[in-house]
C-alpha positions as CSV (number, residue, x, y, z in Angstrom):
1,X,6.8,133.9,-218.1
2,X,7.0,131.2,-216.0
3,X,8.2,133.5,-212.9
4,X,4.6,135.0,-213.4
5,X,2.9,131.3,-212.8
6,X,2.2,131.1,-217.2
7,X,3.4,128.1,-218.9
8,X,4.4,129.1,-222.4
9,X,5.4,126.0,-224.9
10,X,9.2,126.4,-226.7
11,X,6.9,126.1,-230.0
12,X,5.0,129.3,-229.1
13,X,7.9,131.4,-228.1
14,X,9.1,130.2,-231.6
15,X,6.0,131.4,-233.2
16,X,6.2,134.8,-231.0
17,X,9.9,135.5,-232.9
18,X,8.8,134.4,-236.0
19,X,5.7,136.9,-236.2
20,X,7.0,139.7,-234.1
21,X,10.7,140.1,-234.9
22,X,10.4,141.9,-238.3
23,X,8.4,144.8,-237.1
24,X,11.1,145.1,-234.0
25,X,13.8,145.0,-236.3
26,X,12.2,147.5,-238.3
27,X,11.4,150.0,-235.0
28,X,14.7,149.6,-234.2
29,X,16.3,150.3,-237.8
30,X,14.1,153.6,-237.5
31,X,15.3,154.4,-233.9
32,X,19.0,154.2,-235.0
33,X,21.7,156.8,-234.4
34,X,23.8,157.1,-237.7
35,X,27.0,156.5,-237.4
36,X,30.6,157.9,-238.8
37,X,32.1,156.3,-242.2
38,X,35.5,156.2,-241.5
39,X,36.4,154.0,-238.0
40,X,39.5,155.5,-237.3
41,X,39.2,159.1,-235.5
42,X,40.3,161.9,-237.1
């Protein structure tokens, strides 16, 4: 932000991960390859 002339508080960047985090978590979760069980390959 700050290379694009805004200063942003380390409180409001707080507030931005507390509020949007959950619903990237959950866009990711959906977006997720599913993986093997086992780790060893057969």
């Amino acid at each position: 932000m700050e290379e694009r002339g805004v200063g942003v508080d380390h409180a409001t960047l707080n507030r931005w991960v507390i509020r949007y985090s959950p619903a990237i978590a959950v866009k990711t979760k959906s977006q997720k390859r599913e993986t093997n069980k086992s780790w060893r390959m057969d």
